[in-house]
Structures are given as C-alpha cells and as structure tokens.
KEKE-3310 file (N, C-alpha, C; in steps of 0.2 Angstrom, whole numbers, plus 5000, padded with zeros to 4 digits):
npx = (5371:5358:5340:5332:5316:5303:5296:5278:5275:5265:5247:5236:5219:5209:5215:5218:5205:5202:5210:5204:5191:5196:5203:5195:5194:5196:5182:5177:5172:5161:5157:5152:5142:5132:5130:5125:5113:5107:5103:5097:5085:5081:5078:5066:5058:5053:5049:5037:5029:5030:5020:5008:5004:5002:4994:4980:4980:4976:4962:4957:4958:4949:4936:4932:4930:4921:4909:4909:4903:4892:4882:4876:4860:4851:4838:4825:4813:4824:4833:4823:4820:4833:4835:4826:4829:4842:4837:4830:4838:4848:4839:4835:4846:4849:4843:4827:4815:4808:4791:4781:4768:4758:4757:4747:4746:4750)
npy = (5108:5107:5111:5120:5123:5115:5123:5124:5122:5137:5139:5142:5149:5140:5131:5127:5123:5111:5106:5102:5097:5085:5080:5078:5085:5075:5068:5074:5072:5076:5080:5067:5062:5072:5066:5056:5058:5064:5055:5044:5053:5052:5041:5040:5051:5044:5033:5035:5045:5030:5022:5029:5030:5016:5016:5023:5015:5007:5008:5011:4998:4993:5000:4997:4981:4983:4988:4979:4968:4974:4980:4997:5003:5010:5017:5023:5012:5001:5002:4998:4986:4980:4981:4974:4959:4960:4960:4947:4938:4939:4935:4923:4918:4919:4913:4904:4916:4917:4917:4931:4929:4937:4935:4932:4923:4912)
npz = (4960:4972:4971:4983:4982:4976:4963:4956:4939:4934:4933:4921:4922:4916:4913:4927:4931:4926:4931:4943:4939:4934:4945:4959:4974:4991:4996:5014:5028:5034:5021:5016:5027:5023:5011:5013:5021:5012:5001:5010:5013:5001:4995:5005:5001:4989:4993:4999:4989:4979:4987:4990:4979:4975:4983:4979:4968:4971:4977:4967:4960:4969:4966:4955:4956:4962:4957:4947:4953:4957:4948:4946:4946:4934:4936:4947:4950:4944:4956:4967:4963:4966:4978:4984:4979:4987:5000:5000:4997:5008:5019:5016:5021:5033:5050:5052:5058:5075:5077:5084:5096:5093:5080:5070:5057:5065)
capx = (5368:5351:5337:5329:5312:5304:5289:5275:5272:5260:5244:5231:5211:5205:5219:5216:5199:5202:5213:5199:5185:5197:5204:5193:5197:5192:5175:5178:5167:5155:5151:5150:5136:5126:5128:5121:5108:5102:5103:5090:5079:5077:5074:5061:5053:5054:5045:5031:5029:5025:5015:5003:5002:5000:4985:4978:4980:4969:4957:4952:4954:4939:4931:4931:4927:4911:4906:4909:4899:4888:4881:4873:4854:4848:4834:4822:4812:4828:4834:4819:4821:4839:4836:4821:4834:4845:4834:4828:4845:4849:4830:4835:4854:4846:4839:4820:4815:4804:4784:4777:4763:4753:4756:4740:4749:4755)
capy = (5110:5107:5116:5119:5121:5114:5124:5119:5129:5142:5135:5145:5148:5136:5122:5124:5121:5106:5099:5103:5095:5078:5076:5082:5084:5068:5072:5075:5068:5082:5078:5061:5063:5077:5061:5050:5060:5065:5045:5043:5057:5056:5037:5042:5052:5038:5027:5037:5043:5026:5020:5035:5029:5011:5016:5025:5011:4999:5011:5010:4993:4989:5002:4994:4979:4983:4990:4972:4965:4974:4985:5000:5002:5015:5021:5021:5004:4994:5001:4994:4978:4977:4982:4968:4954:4958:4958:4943:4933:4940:4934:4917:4914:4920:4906:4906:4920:4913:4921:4931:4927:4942:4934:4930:4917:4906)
capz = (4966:4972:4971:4990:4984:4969:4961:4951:4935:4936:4929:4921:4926:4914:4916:4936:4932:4921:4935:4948:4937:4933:4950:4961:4982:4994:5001:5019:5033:5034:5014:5016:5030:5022:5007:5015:5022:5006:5000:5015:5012:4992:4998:5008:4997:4983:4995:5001:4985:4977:4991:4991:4969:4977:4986:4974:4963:4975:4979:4961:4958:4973:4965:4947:4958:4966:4952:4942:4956:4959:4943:4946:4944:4932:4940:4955:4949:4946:4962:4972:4962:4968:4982:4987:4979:4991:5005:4998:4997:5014:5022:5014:5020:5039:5050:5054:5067:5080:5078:5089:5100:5091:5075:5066:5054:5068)
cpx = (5360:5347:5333:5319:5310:5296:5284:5275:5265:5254:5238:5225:5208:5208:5218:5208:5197:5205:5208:5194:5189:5199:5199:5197:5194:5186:5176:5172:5162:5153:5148:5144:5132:5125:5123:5114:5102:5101:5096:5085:5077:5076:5066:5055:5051:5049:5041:5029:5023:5020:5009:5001:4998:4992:4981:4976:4973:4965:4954:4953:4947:4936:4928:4927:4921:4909:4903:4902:4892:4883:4877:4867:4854:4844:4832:4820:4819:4832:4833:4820:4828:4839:4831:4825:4838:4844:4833:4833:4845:4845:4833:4843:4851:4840:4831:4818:4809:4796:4781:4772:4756:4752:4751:4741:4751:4753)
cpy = (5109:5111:5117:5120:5120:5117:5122:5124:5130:5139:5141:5144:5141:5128:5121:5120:5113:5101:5098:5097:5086:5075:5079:5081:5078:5071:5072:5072:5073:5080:5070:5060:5068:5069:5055:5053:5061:5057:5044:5047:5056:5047:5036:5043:5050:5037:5027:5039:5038:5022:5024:5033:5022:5010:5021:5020:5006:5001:5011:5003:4990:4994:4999:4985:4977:4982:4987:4969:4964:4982:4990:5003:5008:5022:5019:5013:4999:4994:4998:4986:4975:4976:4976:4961:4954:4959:4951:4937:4935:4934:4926:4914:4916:4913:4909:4909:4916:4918:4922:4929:4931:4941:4928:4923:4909:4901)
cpz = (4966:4973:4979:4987:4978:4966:4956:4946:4935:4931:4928:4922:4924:4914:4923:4937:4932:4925:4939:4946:4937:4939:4956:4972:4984:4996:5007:5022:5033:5028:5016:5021:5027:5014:5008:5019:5017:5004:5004:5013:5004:4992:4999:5006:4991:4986:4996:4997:4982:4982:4992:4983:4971:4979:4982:4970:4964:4976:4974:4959:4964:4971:4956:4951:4959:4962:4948:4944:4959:4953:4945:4943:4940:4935:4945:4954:4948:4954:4968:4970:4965:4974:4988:4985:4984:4996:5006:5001:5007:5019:5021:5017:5030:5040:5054:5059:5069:5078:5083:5091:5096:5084:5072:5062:5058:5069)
residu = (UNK:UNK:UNK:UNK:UNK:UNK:UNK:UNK:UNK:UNK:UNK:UNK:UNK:UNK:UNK:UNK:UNK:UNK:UNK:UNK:UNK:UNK:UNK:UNK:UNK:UNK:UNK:UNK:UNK:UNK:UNK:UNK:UNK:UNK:UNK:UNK:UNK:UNK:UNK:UNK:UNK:UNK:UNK:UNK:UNK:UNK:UNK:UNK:UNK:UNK:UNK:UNK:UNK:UNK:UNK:UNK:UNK:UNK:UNK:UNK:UNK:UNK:UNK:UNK:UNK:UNK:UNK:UNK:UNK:UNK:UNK:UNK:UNK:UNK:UNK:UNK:UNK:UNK:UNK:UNK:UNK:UNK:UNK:UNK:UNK:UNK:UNK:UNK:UNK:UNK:UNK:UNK:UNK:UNK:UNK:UNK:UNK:UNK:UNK:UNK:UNK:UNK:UNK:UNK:UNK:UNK)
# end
C-alpha cells in the first residue's frame, strides 16, 4: 500500500540551521533591489570619497610646487628684493609706455 503523504524527518534547531545556513532561500525581487541599491550607494561613497583624497592630493602638490618656484623669503629685505626682481622681470617682458608730456626725461 502506498503511503498518501510522505513526511520529512523532524530536524532539530541546529540541523535546521545548518540546512538554512548551506542552502539558503532565492532572494526575492525586493532583496535583489535593496541589492543593488546598496551596490550603488557603497559605490557612490567609494567615489566621492576618493575624489575628495584626489583633491586633496593636488592641492598639495601646487602647493609644493609654488613653493619649488617660488622660495619663500625670510625676511622683510629678501622680501623687498624679491619683490623689485619681480617687478623688474615684469617692467622688462611689458612693451614701452609711451611718456608723458609732463615728463622731464623726455
């Protein structure tokens, strides 16, 4: 005779577990959207993130740049010295202004 229904044996707490843990359910479409939501968001804040490091990064190599370029003076005298050089250079790469009528030299 056949049996009409066929049961499983009774499985205790920590073998349901075991079965749970090895097989687990499909993820349903509600998981797989909150999945892929998180995906995008821990993206996101990956990205911004290293772009925020990025700039940080660049802001201190122009600052080591300048720096190279342009040493900063000590004190006031090397200040004024620098600062007449680079007048100087300027005054020199500008084309000759025209002299006033009032100017004495002319």
């Amino acid at each position: 005779m056949r049996k009409a229904f066929h049961r499983k044996p009774a499985l205790s707490n920590v073998e349901r577990n075991v079965q749970r843990i090895l097989h687990p359910p499909k993820p349903t479409l509600r998981d797989q959207f909150w999945r892929a939501c998180w995906k995008v968001e821990e993206w996101w804040c990956r990205h911004v993130s290293q772009r925020e490091l990025f700039r940080q990064l660049d802001a201190m190599r122009a600052v080591l740049k300048a720096s190279r370029e342009h040493p900063a003076p000590e004190d006031a005298h090397q200040q004024l010295e620098h600062f007449r050089t680079l007048v100087a250079a300027e005054h020199r790469t500008q084309e000759p202004m025209q002299r006033s009528p009032e100017d004495p030299a002319a």
